[in-house]
TORGUMI-941225 format. One record per residue (C-alpha): residue in one letter; x, y, z. Coordinates in steps of 0.2 Angstrom, whole numbers, plus 5000, padded with zeros to 4 digits. Layout:
<pts>
aXYZ;...
</pts>
This chain:
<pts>
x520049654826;x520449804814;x519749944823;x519250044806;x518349904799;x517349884816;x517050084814;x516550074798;x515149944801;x514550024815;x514450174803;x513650114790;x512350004806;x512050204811;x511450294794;x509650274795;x509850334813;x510650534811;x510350624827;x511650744827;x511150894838;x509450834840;x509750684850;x508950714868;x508650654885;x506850574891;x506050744898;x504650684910;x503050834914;x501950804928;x500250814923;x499350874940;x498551054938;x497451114928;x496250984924;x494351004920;x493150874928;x491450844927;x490450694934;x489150644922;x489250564904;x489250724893;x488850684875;x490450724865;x491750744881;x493150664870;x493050814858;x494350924856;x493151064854;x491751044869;x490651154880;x491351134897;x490051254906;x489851174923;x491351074923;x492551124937;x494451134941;x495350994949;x497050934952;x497650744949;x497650624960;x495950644962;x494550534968;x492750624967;x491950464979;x492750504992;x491950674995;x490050574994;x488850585000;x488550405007;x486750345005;x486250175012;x485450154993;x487050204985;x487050084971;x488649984976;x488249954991;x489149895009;x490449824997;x491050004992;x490450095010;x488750155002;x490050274993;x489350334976;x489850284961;x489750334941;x490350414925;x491750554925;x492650674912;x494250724913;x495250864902;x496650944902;x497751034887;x499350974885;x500751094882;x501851004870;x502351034854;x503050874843;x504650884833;x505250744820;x506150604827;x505250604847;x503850494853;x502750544867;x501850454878;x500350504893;x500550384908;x499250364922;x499750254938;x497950204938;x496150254931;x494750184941;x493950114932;x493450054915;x494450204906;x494350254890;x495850404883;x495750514869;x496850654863;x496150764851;x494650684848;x495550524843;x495550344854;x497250304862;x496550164872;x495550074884;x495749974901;x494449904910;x495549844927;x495849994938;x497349954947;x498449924932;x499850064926;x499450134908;x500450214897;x499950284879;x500650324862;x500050484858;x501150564847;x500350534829;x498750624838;x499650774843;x499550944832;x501051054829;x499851214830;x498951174844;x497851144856;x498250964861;x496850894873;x496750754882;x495150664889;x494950544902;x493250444905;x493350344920;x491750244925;x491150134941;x489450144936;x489249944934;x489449924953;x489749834963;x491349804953;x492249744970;x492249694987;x492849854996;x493050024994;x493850064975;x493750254975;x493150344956;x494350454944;x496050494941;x496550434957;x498650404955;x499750504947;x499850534928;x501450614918;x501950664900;x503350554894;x504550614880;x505950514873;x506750474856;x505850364843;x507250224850;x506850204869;x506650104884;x504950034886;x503750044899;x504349914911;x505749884898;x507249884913;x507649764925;x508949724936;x509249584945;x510649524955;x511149324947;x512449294964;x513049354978;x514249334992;x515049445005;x516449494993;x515649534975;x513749524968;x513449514948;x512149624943;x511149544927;x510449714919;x509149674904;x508549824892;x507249814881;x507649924866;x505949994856;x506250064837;x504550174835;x505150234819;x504950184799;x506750124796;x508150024804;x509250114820;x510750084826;x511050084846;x512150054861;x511550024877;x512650104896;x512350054914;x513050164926;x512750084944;x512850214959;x512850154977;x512050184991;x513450334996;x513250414979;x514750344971;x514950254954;x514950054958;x514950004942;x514750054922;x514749944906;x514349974890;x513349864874;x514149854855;x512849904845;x511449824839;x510349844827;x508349864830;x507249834817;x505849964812;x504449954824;x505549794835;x506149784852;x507749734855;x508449654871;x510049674878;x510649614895;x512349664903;x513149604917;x513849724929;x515249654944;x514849764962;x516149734975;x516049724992;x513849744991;x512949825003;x511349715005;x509649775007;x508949735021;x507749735035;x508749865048;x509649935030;x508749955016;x510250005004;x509650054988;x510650044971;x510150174956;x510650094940;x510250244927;x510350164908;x510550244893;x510450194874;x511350274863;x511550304843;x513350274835;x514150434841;x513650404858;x512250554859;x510950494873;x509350444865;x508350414881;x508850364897;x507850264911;x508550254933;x508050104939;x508150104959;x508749914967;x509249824980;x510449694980;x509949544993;x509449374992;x507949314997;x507449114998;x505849045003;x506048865009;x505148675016;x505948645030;x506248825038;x505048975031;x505949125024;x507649175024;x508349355020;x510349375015;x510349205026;x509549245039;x507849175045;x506449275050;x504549255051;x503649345041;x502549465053;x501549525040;x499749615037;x498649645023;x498149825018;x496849895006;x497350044996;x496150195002;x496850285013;x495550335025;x494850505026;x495850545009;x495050404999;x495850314984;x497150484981;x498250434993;x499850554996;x501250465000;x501550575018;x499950465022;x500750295017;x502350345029;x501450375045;x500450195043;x501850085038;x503050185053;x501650155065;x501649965058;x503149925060;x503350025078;x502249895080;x503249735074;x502649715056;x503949665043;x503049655028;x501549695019;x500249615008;x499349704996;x497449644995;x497049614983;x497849734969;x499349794963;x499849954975;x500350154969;x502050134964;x502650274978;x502050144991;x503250014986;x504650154985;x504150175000;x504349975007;x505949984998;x506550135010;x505750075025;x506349905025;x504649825022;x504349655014;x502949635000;x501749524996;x501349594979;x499749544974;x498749544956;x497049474957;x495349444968;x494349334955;x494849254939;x493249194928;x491949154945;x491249324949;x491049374967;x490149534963;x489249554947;x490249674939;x492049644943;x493549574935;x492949414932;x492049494915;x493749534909;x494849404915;x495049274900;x495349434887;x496349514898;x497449434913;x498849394902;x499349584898;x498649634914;x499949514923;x501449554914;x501149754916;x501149734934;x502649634936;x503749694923;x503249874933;x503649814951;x504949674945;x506449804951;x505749824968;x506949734982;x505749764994;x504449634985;x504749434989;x503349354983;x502049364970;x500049334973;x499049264959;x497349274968;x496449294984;x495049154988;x494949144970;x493249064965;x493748964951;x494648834964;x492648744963;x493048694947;x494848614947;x495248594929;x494748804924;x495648854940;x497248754935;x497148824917;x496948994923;x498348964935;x499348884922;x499449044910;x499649174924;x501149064932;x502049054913;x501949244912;x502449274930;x503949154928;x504449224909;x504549404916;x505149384931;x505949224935;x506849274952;x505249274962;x504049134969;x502149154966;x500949104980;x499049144979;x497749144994;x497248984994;x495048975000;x494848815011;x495748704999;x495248565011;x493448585004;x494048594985;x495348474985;x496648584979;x497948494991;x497448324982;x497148384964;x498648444960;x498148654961;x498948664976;x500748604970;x500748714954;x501048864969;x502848894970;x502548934990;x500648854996;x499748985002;x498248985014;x496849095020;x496649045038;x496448885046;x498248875048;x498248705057;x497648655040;x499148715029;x500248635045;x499448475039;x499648515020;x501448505022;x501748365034;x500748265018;x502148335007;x503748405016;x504448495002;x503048615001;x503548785005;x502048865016;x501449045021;x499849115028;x499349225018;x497949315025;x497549255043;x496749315063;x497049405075;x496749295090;x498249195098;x497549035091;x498349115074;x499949155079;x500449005089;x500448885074;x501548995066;x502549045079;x502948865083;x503248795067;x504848805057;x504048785041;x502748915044;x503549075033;x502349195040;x500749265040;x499649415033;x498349485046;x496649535042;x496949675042;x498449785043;x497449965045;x495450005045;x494850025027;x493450075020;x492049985009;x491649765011;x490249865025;x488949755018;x489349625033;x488849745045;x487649845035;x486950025036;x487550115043;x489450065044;x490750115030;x492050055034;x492949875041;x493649885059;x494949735057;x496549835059;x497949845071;x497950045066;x496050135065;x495750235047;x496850385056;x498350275059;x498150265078;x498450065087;x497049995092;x497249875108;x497249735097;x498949805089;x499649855104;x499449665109;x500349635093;x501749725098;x502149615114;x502149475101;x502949545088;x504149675091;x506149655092;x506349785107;x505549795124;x503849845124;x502449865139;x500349905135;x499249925149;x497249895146;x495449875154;x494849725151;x492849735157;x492749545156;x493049455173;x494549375173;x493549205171;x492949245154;x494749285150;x494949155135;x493449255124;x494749415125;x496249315116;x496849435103;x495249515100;x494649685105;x494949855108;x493750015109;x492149985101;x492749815097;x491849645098;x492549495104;x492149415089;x493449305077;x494349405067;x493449355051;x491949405057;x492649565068;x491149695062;x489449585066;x488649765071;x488949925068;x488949965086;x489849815095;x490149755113;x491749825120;x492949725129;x494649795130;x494949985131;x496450085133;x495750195148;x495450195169;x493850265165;x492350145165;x490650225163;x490250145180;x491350255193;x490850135208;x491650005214;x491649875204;x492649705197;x494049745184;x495349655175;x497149755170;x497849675158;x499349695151;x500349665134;x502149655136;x503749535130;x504649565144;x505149415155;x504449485172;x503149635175;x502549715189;x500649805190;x500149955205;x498550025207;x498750205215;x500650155219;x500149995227;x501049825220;x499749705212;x501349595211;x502549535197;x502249415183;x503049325171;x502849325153;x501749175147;x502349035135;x500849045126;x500949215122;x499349275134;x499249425143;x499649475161;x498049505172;x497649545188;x495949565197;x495649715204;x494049805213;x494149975203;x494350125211;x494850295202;x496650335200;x498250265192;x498650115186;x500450055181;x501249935173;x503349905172;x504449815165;x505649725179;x506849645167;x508949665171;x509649825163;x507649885155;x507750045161;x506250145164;x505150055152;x503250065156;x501450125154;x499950215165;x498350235162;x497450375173;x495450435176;x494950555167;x493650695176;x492950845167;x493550895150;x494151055151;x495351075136;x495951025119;x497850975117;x498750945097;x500150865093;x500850845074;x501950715067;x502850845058;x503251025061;x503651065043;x502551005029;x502651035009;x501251095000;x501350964986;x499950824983;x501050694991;x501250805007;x500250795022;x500350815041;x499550725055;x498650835068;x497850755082;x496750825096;x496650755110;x495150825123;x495750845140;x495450865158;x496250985169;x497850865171;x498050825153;x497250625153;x496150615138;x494350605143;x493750465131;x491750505135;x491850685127;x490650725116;x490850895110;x491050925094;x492550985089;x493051125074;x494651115064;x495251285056;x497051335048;x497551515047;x499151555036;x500051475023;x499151295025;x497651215021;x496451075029;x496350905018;x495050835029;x494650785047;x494250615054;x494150485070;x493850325062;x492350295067;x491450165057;x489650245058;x490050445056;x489450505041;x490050675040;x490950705027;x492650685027;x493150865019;x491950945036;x492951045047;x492050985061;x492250815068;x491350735083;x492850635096;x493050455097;x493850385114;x494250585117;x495350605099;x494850675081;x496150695068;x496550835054;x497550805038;x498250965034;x499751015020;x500551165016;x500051325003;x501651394997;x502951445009;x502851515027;x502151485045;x500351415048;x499251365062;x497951255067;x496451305078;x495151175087;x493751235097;x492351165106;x490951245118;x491551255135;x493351195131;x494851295128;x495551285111;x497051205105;x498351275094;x500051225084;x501051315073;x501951255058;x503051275045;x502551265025;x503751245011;x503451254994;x504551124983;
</pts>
C-alpha cells in the first residue's frame, strides 16, 4: 500500500475532528461532599434557585432509612423491617465549567428509588428500578458562568415496593464524568477471552465508539494489556474509522497473552486492559481501564461446574445488599469482613438476591476469589408486593437488562446470570416464556460468554419442567426441593442443574453433595438482613437466616457449615439442649436464639426456642442431661469434660454431628482433632461466672477516614478468666476519643430497636459490635463502659487518603 495515500485518507477521514492541544484524557470527580438533603417533597426542589432553609448537609452514599425510627405502622411494613419510607431531595453545585468539544456526564451507582435528575432546573432523566447504574448527559444544561446544580428526588413512598429491606436516597456512589465528544460509552468495553490453553489465551476486546458531536470524526482505538505483575502483556492498535454524527461505532481487537495466568479460586489474577481512542495524530480523546480475568468457566449435564478444568461444587449463599447496622450505604470495608468470614467458612460463591449489587462488591469477588451469581430481577409482570417492579417490567426490562450486564459483563468473578427469583409470571406459561424470551435475547446479544439460570418456584406445580419454560434456561435452576431438580434431570440428561437458592438442614446438602450433576447451591441466606420481618411480625426487623448474624459473626448453623464445607481442617464444639434422642429435629438448624424450624421458615417468632449454643453455660447450673455436639471434617475426634475422655468418634458418612451425652457439670469441655499430622487443632467451651469486665478486639489496627473505610470493634463482656458471659445484661456505651469517629453500634438482634447510630447497645450472647472509621490522620481510641464492669479500651491508627 502507498503509505502517502493511506496518510492522506486518513487526513482527509480526520478534518472535521481538529483536536490539536485541546485533546484530553477522561477526568473523573467524585461527587461525595457537600450535598444538601432534605426529606419531604418541597415544591420547586429541582430549581436552580430554591430556599433550602431546613435542608441539611450530607455526604453520598447515603441512605436516610436506615437511621428510622422503626414503627410497627411504618407504611411498608415487615417487608422493609417497619423501616420508613418516603420523598427526598438531594442538591449539590457542581464545580465545572464546559469548554467546546467535551461532553460531561453525572453517574449514580444507584438511586433508590423512582429517581427523577435535574440540572439547572432542566430534566436529565428518570428511572424507576433502584438497583440499576445511571449515567446522564448533562452537558447542554450546564452554564459557563455558573452556578451549575444538580437535583436528585429519590422516592419510596409507594411502599411496599419490595420484599426486604431496600434503604432510601442516594445510597451508592455518584461521580462527574468528563471526556471528549468521541468516547467510550457507559458499558461500551468488554473483554473477553475467545481461547485458552496453558501456552497462550486470545483476548477478544470489543469498544463501542460514541460521536456526541454535529459532524463526522475520525478515530482509532489502542489496548494496552498489563498483567497481573504490572507488566505490559499485550498492545494493539485499530485503523481508523469513521463515526458518524451522533453514531456509535464498534470496534473489536484481538490481543495474543502468552503464558496466561488464570483467575482462580486460590489466585484470582486480575488483568487491566486500559483502552484509548484516538483522533488522526494520535491525541487521546478518552480513555476507559477495564479490570479482567482470564479463566474458563463451563457449566455442564453430566458433572456440575468446572473452573479452568477443574470441578468444584458450587458452595454458595445468597445475600441481600444492606449491610446491617449501616443500611443500604454500604462501605466496601463492610462487604470485606462478611465475604472473608464466608469464605473462612467454606463459601465459594455468592448469589445476589435478587438485584444487581454495588459494583465495588463484585471488585471485591473478583479479588477475593468469589464466584457470582449475578442476579437482575424478583418479579416480571405478577406483582408480589403492590408497588414493585412488576409496574415497570414491560417498559422497562429490556434497557434495564442490558445496563446491568453490559456494566458487570467484565467481571471474571461472575459465572452465571439470574433472570428472576420465584418469578410469578411461571402461573401463566405462555407470558412467563415471552418474558423470558426477550430478557434471554438481550442477555445473550450482550453477553454471549455466560449461561442464564433463574430461580425456578416449584416448577413441579406450574409445569415449567413439561412446557417448555424450563428448557429455555441455559442452566435449570431451582429454589429448594432439590430431590425435585434431581428428578428434572434424570427426565432429561442434558439439562445442566443448580440450586439456586436452597436450606440449611443436611437434607439439602446431601442431594447435592452426592450427585455429580448437581452444580451447587445457594443458601438461604449467606448473612442476616434486614426487612422481609412480615413473617415474624412486630416486633422483628430483621431475617435470622444466615450463616453470619447482621455484625458478620457465625452463628452455629455456619460453624456446622464449615465442617461441610471447608477445604482445611476444621473442629466446632456446641451445647445442644435437646436429648440426644431428639437429635434428628437439630440437623442443620440452630444456633443462639434459633428455632429448629426448616430453613424457609427459620423466624416463626420473634423470640424463638433455642437448641444449639455456643456456650457451657445453661441457664440451669444443676445437674442436668446435655448433649456436646460437635462440627468437624476430621476423620476421628475425641470429646473431654473437665480433662476426662468422653472417647473418640469418627466422622459420619452422612455428614451429621459428633455427640456425646453428658450429665452437665460446670467447667471445660473440649473437643480435638485426632487425625495423623493435624496438629493441635481444636475447640473449648468453658462456664462463664460473674461478669466482671469488658474485652475489644478490631479486625484492623489502622482504618481510613473515607466512606468506604470502616473497622470492626467487638466487645466481648467477661468474667474474671476472660470466657464471655453470654447472660450479661448491662448495657454497654461505645465512645471514640481522637482522630475517629463511631458509624454505629450493633448485636444483631432481630428485636432491638435502638437505633443503629445509638452509642449504647444492650449484649447479645455476651457481645455488641461498634463500626468505627477514621477522621483525618492520627491515633484514636475506643471506650466501652457498663456499671459495675471494667471498661475496655483499644487504640488505633487513622489515615487520611
Amino acid at each position: 500500500m502507498d503509505r502517502s495515500v493511506s496518510r492522506l485518507a486518513m487526513l482527509i477521514a480526520g478534518l472535521a475532528f481538529s483536536p490539536g492541544a485541546g485533546a484530553a484524557d477522561r477526568t473523573i470527580t467524585p461527587l461525595s461532599s457537600d450535598w444538601r438533603f432534605v426529606q419531604g417533597d418541597p415544591e420547586g426542589a429541582e430549581r436552580l434557585a430554591t430556599n433550602l432553609e431546613g435542608w441539611s448537609t450530607v455526604t453520598v452514599p447515603h441512605d436516610w432509612a436506615i437511621a428510622g425510627p422503626v414503627a410497627e405502622d411504618a407504611k411498608a411494613g415487615g417487608e422493609n423491617g417497619f423501616f420508613p419510607t418516603g420523598i427526598a431531595w438531594y442538591r449539590r453545585n457542581l464545580d465545572v465549567t464546559p469548554v467546546p468539544n467535551r461532553r460531561y456526564f453525572v453517574e449514580f451507582d444507584g438511586i433508590m428509588e423512582r429517581s427523577g435528575v435535574w440540572v439547572n432546573g432542566h430534566h436529565v432523566g428518570y428511572r424507576p428500578m433502584g438497583y440499576v447504574s445511571l449515567r446522564y448527559d448533562i452537558t447542554r444544561h450546564l452554564r459557563r458562568d455558573g452556578p451549575n446544580v444538580i437535583a436528585v428526588r429519590a422516592d419510596t413512598a409507594a411502599a411496599p415496593s419490595s420484599r426486604w429491606y431496600t434503604g432510601s436516597g442516594i445510597y451508592r456512589h455518584v461521580r462527574l464524568i468528563e471526556t471528549g465528544d468521541v468516547h467510550v460509552p457507559q458499558g461500551g468495553a468488554f473483554v473477553r477471552t475467545s481461547s485458552i490453553t496453558a501456552g497462550a489465551a486470545m483476548l477478544s476486546v470489543s469498544t463501542e465508539i460514541h460521536n456526541s458531536s454535529t459532524t463526522p470524526r475520525g478515530a482509532m482505538v489502542e489496548v494496552v494489556v498489563t498483567s497481573p505483575d504490572g507488566r505490559e502483556a499485550g498492545r494493539t492498535r485499530s485503523l481508523l474509522t469513521q463515526v458518524e454524527a451522533d453514531r456509535t461505532q464498534l470496534v473489536t481487537r484481538e490481543i495474543r497473552l502468552a503464558s496466561p495466568r488464570r483467575w482462580n479460586l486460590n489466585d484470582p489474577a486480575m488483568y487491566r486492559a486500559t483502552i484509548h481512542i484516538l483522533d488522526d495524530r494520535g491525541d487521546v480523546l478518552d480513555s476507559e481501564t477495564v479490570r479482567f480475568g482470564v479463566r474458563e468457566a463451563v457449566f455442564r449435564a453430566d458433572t456440575g461446574f468446572w473452573l479452568n478444568g477443574r470441578n468444584i461444587k458450587l458452595k454458595g449463599v445468597a445475600v441481600h445488599h444492606d449491610g446491617g447496622a449501616v443500611g443500604a450505604a454500604v462501605p466496601i470495608a463492610v462487604w470485606r469482613q462478611r465475604l472473608i468470614a464466608l469464605k473462612a467458612l467454606g463459601v465459594n460463591a455468592i448469589r445476589t438476591s435478587h438485584n444487581v449489587p454495588s459494583p465495588e462488591l463484585l471488585d471485591l469477588t473478583d479479588e477475593l476469589g468469589l464466584l457470582v451469581m449475578d442476579e437482575w430481577f424478583d418479579q416480571w409482570n405478577v406483582a408480589k408486593t403492590p408497588e414493585d417492579y412488576h409496574l415497570f417490567f414491560s417498559d422497562w426490562h429490556k434497557r434495564d437488562t442490558a445496563d446491568m450486564i453490559r456494566r458487570d459483563r467484565n467481571h471474571p468473578s461472575i459465572v452465571l446470570w439470574s433472570a428472576g427469583n420465584e418469578i410469578h409470571d411461571t402461573a401463566y406459561p405462555v407470558q412467563a416464556k415471552a418474558a423470558l424470551r426477550s430478557i434471554l435475547y438481550i442477555a445473550h446479544a450482550t453477553d454471549p460468554t455466560r449461561p442464564v439460570t433463574m430461580g425456578l418456584f416449584r416448577p413441579n406445580v406450574t409445569g415449567d419442567y413439561t412446557n417448555g419454560l424450563a428448557d429455555m434456561l441455559d442452566v435449570v435452576g431451582q429454589n429448594y426441593r432439590e430431590t425435585e431438580l434431581a428428578a428434572a434431570h434424570r427426565q432429561d440428561p442434558r439439562r445442566r442443574i443448580v440450586g439456586t437458592e436452597n436450606g440449611h438442614n443436611r437434607i439439602n446438602w446431601l442431594p447435592v453433595r452426592d450427585n455429580p450433576a448437581y452444580a451447587g447451591m445457594f443458601l438461604w441466606t449467606g448473612i442476616d438482613y434486614l426487612g422481609e420481618a412480615n413473617r415474624a411480625g412486630w416486633p422483628a426487623i430483621s431475617r435470622y437466616t444466615g450463616l453470619l448474624d447482621r455484625t458478620g459473626a457465625a452463628h452455629v448453623r455456619g460453624l456446622e457449615r464449615a465442617s461441610w464445607w471447608s477445604e482445611t481442617r476444621v473442629i466446632h464444639v456446641v451445647r445442644n439442649a435437646i436429648p440426644t434422642a431428639a437429635g434428628p429435629a437439630t440437623d442443620g438448624a440452630g444456633g443462639p436464639n434459633q428455632p429448629v424450624l426448616p430453613a424457609m421458615i427459620a423466624v416463626a417468632t420473634p423470640q424463638p426456642p433455642v437448641a444449639l449454643f455456643d456456650d457451657w453455660t445453661p441457664a440451669n447450673a444443676k445437674p442436668h442431661a446435655e448433649t456436646i455436639e460437635v462440627y468437624s471434617n476430621c476423620r476421628q475426634v475425641e470429646a473431654f469434660l473437665n480433662g476426662r475422655s468422653l472417647g473418640t468418634l469418627p466422622i459420619n458418612a452422612n455428614a451429621s454431628p459428633r455427640r456425646w451425652a453428658v450429665t452437665y457439670v460446670p467447667g471445660e469441655v473440649r473437643a480435638v482433632c485426632r487425625d495423623q499430622g493435624a496438629g493441635d487443632i481444636s475447640d473449648r467451651l468453658r462456664t462463664a461466672g460473674t461478669p466482671v469486665a469488658i474485652r475489644l478486639s478490631s479486625d484492623t489496627g489502622t482504618v481510613g477516614s473515607d466512606f468506604d473505610s470502616m473497622a470492626y470493634v467487638r466487645a466481648q463482656v467477661v468474667d474474671a478468666k476472660g470466657v464471655t458471659v453470654p447472660n450479661a445484661a448491662q448495657l454497654l456505651h461505645f465512645s471514640v476519643e481522637g482522630a475517629g469517629e463511631l458509624i454505629a453500634t450493633d448485636n444483631g438482634s432481630v428485636t432491638d430497636h435502638r437505633p443503629f447510630a445509638s452509642p449504647d447497645r444492650q449484649p447479645r450472647d455476651g457481645n455488641a459490635v461498634a463500626l468505627v472509621r477514621g477522621a483525618g490522620d492520627g491515633r484514636f481510641t475506643v471506650r466501652v463502659s457498663a456499671d459495675g464492669l471494667k471498661p475496655g479500651t483499644i487504640a488505633l491508627q487513622a489515615r487520611q487518603k
